[in-house]
N, CA, C and O atoms as a Tripos MOL2 file, in Angstrom:
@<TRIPOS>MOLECULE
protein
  240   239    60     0     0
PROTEIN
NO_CHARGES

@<TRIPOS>ATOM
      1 N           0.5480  145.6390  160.0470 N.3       1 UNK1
      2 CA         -0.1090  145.3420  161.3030 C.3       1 UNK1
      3 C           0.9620  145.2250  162.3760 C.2       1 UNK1
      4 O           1.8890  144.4440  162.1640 O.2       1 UNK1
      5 N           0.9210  146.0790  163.7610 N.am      2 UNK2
      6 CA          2.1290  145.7490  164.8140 C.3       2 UNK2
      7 C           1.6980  144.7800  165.1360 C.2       2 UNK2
      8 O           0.5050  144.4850  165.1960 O.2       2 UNK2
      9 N           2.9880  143.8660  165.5010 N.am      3 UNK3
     10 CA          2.5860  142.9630  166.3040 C.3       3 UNK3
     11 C           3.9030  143.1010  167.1090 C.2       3 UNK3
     12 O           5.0260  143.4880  166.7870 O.2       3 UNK3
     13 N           3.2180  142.5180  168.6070 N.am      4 UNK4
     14 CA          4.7270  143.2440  170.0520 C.3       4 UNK4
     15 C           4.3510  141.7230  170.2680 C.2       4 UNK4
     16 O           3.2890  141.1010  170.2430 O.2       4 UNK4
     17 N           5.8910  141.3330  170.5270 N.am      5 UNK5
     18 CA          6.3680  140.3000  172.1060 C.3       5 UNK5
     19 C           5.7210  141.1280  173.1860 C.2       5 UNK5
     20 O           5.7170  142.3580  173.1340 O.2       5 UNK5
     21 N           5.1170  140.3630  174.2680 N.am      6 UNK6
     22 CA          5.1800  140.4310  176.1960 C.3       6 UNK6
     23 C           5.7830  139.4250  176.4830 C.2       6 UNK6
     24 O           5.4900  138.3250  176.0150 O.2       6 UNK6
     25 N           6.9000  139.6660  177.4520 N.am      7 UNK7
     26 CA          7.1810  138.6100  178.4500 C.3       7 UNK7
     27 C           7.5270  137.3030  177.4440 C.2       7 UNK7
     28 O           6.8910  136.2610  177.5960 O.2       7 UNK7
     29 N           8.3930  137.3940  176.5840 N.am      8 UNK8
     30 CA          8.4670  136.4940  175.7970 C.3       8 UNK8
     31 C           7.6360  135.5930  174.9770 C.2       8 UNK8
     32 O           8.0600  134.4830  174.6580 O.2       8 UNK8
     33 N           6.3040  136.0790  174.5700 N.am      9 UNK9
     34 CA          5.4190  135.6160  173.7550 C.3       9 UNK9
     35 C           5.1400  136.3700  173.2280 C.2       9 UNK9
     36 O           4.9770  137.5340  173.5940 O.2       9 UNK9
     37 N           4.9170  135.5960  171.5240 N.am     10 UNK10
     38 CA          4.6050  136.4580  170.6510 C.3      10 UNK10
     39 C           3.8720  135.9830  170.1190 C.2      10 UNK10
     40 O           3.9860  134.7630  170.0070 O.2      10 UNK10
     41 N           2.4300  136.8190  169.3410 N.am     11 UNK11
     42 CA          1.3810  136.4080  168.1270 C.3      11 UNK11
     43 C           1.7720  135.5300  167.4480 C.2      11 UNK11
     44 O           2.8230  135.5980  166.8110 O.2      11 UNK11
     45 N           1.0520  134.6060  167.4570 N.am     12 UNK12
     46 CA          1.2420  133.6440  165.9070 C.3      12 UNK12
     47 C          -0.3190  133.4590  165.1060 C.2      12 UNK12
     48 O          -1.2680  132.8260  165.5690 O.2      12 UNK12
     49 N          -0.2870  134.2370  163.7080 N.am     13 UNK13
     50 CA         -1.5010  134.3770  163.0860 C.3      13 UNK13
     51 C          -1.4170  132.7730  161.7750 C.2      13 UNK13
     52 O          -0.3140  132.4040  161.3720 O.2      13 UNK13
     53 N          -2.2650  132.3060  161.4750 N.am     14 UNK14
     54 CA         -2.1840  131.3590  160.4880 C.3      14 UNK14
     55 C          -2.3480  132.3240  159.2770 C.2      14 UNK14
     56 O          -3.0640  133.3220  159.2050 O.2      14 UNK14
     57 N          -1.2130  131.5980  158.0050 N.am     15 UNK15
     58 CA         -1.5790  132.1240  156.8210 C.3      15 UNK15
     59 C          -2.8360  132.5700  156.3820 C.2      15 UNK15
     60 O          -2.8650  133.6630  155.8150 O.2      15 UNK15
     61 N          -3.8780  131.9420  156.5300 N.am     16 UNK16
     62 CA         -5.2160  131.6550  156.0870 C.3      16 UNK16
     63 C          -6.4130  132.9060  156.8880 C.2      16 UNK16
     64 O          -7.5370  133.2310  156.5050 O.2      16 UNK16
     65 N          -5.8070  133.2710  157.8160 N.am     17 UNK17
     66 CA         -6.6070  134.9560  158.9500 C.3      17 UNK17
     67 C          -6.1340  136.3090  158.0340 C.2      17 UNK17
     68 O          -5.1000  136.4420  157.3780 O.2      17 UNK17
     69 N          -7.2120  137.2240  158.2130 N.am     18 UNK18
     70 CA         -7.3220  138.4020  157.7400 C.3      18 UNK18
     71 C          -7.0230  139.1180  159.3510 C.2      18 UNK18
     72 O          -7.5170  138.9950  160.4720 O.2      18 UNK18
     73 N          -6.0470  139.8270  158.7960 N.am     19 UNK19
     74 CA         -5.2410  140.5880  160.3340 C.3      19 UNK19
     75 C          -5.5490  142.2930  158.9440 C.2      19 UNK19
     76 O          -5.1240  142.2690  157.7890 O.2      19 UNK19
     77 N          -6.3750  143.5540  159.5870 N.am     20 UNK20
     78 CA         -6.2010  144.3620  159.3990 C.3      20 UNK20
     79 C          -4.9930  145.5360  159.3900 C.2      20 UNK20
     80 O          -4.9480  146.3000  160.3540 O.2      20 UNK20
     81 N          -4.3360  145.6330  158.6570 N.am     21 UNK21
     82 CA         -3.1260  146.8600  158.4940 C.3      21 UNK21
     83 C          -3.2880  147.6070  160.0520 C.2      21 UNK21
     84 O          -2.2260  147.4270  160.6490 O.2      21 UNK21
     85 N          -4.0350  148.1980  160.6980 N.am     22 UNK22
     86 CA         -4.4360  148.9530  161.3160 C.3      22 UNK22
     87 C          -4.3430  148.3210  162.4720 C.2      22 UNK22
     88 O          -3.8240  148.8650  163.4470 O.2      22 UNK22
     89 N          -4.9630  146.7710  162.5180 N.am     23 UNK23
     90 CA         -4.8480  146.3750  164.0050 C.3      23 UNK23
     91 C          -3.3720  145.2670  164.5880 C.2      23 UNK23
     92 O          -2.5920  144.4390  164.1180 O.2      23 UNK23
     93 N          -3.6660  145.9060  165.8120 N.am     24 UNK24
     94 CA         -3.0110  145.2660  166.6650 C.3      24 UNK24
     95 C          -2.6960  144.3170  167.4330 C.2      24 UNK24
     96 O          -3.6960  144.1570  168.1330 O.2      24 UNK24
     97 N          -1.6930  143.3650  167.8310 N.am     25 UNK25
     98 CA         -1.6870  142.0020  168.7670 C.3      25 UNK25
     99 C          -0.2780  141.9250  169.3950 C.2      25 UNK25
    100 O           0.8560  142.1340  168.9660 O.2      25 UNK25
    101 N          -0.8910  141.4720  170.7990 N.am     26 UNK26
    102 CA         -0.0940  141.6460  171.6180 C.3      26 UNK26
    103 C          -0.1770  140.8360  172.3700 C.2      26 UNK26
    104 O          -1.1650  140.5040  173.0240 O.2      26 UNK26
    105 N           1.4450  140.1770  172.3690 N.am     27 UNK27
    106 CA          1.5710  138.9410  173.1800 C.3      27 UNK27
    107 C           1.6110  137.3830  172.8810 C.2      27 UNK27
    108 O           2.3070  136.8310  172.0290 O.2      27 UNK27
    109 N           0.6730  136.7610  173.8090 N.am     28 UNK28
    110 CA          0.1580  135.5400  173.4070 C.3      28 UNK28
    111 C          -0.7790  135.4860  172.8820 C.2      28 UNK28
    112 O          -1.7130  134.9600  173.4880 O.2      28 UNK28
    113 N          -0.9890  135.9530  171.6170 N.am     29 UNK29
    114 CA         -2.7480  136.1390  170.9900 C.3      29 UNK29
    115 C          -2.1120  134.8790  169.3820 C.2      29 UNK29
    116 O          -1.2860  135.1350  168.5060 O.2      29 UNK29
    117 N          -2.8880  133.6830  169.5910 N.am     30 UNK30
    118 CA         -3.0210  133.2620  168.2680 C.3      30 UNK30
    119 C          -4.5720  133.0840  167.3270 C.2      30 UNK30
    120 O          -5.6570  132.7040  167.7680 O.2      30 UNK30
    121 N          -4.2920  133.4210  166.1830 N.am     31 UNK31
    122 CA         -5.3930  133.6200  165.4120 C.3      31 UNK31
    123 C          -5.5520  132.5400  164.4320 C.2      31 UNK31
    124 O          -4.5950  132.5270  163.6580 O.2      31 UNK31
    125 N          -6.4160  131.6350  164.1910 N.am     32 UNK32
    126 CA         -6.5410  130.6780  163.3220 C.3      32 UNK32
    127 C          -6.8830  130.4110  161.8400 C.2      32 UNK32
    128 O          -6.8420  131.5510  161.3760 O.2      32 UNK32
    129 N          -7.0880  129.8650  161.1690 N.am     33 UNK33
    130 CA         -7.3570  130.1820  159.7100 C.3      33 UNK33
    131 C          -9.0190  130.1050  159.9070 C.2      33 UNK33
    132 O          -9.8640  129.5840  160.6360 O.2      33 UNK33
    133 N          -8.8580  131.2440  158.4100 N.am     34 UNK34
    134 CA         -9.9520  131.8450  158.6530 C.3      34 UNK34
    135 C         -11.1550  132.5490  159.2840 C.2      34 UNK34
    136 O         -12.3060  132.7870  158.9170 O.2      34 UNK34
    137 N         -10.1900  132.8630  160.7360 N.am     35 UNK35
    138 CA        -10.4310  134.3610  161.6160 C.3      35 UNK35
    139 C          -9.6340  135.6230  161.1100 C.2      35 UNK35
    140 O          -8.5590  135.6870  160.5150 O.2      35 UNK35
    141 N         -10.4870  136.5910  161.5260 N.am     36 UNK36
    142 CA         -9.8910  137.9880  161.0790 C.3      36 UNK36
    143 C         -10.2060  139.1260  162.3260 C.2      36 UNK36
    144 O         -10.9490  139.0870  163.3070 O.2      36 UNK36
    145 N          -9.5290  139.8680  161.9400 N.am     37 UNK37
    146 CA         -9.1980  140.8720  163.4540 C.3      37 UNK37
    147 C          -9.3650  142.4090  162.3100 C.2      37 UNK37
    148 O          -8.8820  142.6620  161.2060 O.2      37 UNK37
    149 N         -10.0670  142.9950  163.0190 N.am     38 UNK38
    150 CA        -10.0580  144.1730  161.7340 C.3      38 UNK38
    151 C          -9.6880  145.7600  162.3350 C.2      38 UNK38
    152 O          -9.4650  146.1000  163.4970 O.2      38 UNK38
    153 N          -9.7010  146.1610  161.7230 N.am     39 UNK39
    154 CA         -9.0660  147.7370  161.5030 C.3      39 UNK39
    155 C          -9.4190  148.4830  163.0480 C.2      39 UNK39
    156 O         -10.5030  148.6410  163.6100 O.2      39 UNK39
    157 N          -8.3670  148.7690  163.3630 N.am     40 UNK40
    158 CA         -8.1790  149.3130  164.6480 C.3      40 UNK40
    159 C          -7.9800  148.7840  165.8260 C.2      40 UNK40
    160 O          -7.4260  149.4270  166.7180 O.2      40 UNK40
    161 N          -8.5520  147.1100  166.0460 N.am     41 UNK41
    162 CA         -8.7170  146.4380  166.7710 C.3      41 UNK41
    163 C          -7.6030  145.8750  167.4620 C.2      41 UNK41
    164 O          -6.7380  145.1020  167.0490 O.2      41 UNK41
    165 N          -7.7810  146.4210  168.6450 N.am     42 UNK42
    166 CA         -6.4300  145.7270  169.2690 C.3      42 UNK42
    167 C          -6.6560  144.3740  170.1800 C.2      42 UNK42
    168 O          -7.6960  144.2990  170.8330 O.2      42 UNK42
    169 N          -5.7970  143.4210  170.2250 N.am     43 UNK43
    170 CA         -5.5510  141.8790  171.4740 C.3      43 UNK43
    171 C          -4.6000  142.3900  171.6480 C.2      43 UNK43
    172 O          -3.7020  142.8130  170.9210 O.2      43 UNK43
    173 N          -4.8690  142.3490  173.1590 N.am     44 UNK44
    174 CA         -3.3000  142.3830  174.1900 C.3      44 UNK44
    175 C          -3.2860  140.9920  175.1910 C.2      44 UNK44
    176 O          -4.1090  141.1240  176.0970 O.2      44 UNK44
    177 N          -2.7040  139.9680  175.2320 N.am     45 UNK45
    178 CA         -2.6800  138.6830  176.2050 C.3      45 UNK45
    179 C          -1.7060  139.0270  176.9020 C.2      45 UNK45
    180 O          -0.7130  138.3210  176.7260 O.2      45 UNK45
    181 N          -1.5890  139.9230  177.7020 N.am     46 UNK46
    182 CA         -0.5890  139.9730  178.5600 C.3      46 UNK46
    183 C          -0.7990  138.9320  179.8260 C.2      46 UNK46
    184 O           0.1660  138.5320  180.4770 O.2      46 UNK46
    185 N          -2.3600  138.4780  180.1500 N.am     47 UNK47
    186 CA         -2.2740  137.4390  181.6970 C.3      47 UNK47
    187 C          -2.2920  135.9490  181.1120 C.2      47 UNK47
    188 O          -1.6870  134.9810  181.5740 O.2      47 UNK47
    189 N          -3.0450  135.9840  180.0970 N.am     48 UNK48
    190 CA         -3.4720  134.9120  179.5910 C.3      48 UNK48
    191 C          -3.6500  134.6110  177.8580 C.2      48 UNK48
    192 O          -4.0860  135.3780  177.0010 O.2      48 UNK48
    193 N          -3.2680  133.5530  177.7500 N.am     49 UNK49
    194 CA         -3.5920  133.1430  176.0770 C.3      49 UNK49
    195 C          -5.0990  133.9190  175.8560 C.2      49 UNK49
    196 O          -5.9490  134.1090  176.7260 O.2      49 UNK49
    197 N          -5.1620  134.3280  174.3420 N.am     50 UNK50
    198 CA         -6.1040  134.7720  173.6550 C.3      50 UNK50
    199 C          -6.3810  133.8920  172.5040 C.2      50 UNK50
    200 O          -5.3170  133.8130  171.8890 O.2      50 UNK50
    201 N          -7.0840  133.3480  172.0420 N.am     51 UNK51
    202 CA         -7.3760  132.2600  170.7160 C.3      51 UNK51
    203 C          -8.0910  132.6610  169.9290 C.2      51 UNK51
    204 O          -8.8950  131.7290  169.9190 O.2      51 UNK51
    205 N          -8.5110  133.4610  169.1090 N.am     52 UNK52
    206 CA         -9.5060  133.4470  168.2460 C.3      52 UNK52
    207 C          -9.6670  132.3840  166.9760 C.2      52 UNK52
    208 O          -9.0790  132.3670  165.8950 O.2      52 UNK52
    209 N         -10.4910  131.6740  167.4150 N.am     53 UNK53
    210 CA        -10.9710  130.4670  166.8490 C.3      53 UNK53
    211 C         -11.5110  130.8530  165.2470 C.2      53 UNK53
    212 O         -12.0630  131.8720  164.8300 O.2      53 UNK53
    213 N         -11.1550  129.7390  164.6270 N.am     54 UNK54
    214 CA        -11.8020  129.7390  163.2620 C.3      54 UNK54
    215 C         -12.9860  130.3520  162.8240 C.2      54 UNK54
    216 O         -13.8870  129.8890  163.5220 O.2      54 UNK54
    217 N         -13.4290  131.1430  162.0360 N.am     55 UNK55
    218 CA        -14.4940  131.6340  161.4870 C.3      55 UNK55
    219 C         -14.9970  132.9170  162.5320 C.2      55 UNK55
    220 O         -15.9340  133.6640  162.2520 O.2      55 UNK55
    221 N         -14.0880  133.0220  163.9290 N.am     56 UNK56
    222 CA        -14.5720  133.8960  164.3760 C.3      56 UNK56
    223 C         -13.6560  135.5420  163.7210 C.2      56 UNK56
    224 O         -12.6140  135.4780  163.0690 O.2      56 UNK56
    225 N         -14.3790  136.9230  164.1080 N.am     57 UNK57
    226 CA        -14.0150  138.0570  164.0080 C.3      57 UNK57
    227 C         -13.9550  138.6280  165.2600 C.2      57 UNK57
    228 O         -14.4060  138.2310  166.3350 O.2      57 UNK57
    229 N         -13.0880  140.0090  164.8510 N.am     58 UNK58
    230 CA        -12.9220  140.6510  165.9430 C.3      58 UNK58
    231 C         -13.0540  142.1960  165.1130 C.2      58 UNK58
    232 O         -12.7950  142.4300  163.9330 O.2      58 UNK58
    233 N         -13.5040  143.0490  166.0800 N.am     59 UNK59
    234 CA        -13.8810  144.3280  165.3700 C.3      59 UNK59
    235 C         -13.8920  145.3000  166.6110 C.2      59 UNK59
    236 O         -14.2800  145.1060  167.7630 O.2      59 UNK59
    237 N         -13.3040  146.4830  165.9630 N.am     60 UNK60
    238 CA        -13.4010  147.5760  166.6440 C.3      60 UNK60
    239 C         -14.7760  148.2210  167.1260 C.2      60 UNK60
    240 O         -14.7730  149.2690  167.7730 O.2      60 UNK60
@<TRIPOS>BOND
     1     1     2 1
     2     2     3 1
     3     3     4 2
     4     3     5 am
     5     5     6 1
     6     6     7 1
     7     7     8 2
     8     7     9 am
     9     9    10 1
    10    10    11 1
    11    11    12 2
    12    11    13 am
    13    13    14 1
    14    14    15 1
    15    15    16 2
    16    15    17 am
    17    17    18 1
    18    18    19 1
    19    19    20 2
    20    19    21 am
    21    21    22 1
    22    22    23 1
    23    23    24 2
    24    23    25 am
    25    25    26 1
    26    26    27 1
    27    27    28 2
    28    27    29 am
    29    29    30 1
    30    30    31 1
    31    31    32 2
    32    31    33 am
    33    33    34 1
    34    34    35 1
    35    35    36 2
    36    35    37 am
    37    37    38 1
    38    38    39 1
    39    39    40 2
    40    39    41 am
    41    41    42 1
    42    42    43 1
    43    43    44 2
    44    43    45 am
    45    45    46 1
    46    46    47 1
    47    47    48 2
    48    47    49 am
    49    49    50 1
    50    50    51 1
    51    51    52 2
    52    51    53 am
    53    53    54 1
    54    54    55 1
    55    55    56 2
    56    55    57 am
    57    57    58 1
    58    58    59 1
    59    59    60 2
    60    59    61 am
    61    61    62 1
    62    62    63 1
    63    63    64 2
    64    63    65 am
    65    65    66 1
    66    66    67 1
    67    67    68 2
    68    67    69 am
    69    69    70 1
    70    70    71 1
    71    71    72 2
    72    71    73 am
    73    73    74 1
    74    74    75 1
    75    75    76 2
    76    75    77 am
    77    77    78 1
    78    78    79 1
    79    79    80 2
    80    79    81 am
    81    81    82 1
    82    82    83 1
    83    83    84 2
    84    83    85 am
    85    85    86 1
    86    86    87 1
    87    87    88 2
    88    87    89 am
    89    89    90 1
    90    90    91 1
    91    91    92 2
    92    91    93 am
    93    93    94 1
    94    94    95 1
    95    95    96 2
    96    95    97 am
    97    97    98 1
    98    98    99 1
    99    99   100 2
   100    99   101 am
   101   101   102 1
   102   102   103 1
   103   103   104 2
   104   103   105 am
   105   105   106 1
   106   106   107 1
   107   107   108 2
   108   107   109 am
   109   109   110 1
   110   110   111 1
   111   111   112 2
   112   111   113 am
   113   113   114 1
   114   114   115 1
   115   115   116 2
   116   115   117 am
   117   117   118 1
   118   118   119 1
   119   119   120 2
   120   119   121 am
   121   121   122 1
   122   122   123 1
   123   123   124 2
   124   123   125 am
   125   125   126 1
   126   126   127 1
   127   127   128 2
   128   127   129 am
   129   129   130 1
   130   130   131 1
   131   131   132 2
   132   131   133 am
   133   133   134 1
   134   134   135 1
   135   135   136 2
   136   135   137 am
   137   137   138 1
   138   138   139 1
   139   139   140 2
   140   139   141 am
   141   141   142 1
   142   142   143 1
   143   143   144 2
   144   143   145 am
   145   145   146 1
   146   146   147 1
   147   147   148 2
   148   147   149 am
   149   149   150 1
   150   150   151 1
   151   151   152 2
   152   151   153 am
   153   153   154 1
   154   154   155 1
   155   155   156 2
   156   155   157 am
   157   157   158 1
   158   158   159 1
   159   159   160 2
   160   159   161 am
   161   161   162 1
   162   162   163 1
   163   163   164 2
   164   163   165 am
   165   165   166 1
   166   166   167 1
   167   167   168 2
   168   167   169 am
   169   169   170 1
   170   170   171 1
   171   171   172 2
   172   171   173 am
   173   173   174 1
   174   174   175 1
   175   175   176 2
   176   175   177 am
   177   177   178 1
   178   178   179 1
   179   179   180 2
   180   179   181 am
   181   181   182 1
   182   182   183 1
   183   183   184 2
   184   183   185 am
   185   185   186 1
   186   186   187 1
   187   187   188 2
   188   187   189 am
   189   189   190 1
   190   190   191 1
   191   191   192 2
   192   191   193 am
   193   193   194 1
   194   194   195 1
   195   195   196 2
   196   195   197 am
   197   197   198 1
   198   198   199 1
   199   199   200 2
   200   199   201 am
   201   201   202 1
   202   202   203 1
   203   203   204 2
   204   203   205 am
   205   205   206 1
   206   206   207 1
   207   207   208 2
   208   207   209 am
   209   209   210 1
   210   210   211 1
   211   211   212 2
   212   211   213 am
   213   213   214 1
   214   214   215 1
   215   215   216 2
   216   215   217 am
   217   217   218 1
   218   218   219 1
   219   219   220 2
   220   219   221 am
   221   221   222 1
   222   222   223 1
   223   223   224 2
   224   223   225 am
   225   225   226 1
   226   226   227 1
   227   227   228 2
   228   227   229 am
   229   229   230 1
   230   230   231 1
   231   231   232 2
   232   231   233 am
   233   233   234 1
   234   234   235 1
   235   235   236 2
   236   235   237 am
   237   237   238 1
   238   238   239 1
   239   239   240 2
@<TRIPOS>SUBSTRUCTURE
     1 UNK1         2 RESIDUE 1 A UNK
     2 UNK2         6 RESIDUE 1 A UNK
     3 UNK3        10 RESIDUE 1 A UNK
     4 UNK4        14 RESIDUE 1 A UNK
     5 UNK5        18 RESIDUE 1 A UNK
     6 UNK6        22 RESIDUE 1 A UNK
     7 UNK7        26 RESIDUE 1 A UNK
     8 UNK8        30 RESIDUE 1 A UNK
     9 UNK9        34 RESIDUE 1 A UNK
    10 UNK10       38 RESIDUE 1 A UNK
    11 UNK11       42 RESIDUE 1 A UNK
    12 UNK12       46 RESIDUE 1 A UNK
    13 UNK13       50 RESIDUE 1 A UNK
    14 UNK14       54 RESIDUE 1 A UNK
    15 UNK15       58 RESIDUE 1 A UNK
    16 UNK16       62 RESIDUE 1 A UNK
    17 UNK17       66 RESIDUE 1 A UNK
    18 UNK18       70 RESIDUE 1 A UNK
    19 UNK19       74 RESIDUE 1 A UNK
    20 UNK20       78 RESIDUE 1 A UNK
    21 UNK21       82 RESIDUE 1 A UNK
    22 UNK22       86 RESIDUE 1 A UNK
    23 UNK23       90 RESIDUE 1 A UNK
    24 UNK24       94 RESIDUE 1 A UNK
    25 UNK25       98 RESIDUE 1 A UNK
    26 UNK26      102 RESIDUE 1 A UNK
    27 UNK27      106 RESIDUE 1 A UNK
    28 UNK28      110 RESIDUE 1 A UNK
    29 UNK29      114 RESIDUE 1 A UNK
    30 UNK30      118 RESIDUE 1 A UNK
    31 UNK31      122 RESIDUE 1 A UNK
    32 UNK32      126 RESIDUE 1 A UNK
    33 UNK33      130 RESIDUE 1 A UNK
    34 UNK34      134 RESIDUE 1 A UNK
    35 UNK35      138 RESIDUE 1 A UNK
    36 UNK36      142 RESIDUE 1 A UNK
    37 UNK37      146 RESIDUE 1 A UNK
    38 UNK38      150 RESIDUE 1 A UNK
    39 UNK39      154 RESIDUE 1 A UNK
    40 UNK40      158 RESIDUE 1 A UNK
    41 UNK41      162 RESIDUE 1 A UNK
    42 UNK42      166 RESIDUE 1 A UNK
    43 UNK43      170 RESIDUE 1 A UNK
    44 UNK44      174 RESIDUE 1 A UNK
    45 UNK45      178 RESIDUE 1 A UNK
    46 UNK46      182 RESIDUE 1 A UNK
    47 UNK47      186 RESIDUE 1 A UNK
    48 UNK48      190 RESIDUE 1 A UNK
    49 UNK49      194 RESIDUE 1 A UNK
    50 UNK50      198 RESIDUE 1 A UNK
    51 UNK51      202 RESIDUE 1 A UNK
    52 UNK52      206 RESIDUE 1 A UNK
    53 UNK53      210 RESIDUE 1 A UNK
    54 UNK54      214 RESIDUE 1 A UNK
    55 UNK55      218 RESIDUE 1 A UNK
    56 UNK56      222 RESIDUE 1 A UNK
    57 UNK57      226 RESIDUE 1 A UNK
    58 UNK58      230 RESIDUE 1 A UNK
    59 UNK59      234 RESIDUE 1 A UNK
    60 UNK60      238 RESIDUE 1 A UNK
């Protein structure tokens, strides 16, 4: 899975999140346990924090 620095912030995923091979995060994007981001799907936080909260998904 890429994951890019912006502007000196970088992704921080919890052990416990399903991050797809395929997708992408960018920036200030943190992902919590037991959220998942799936295949193809890109976060870019370049203005602002991105959070994906517990139990939530993200999908292409």
């Amino acid at each position: 899975m890429p994951l890019y620095s912006f502007e000196g912030r970088s992704p921080t995923i919890d052990p416990g999140a399903f991050i797809a091979p395929t997708a992408t995060l960018i920036g200030d994007v943190h992902v919590e346990a037991g959220a998942s981001v799936w295949f193809n799907a890109v976060i870019r936080a370049d203005f602002a924090p991105i959070i994906v909260r517990e139990g939530a998904n993200v999908q292409d």
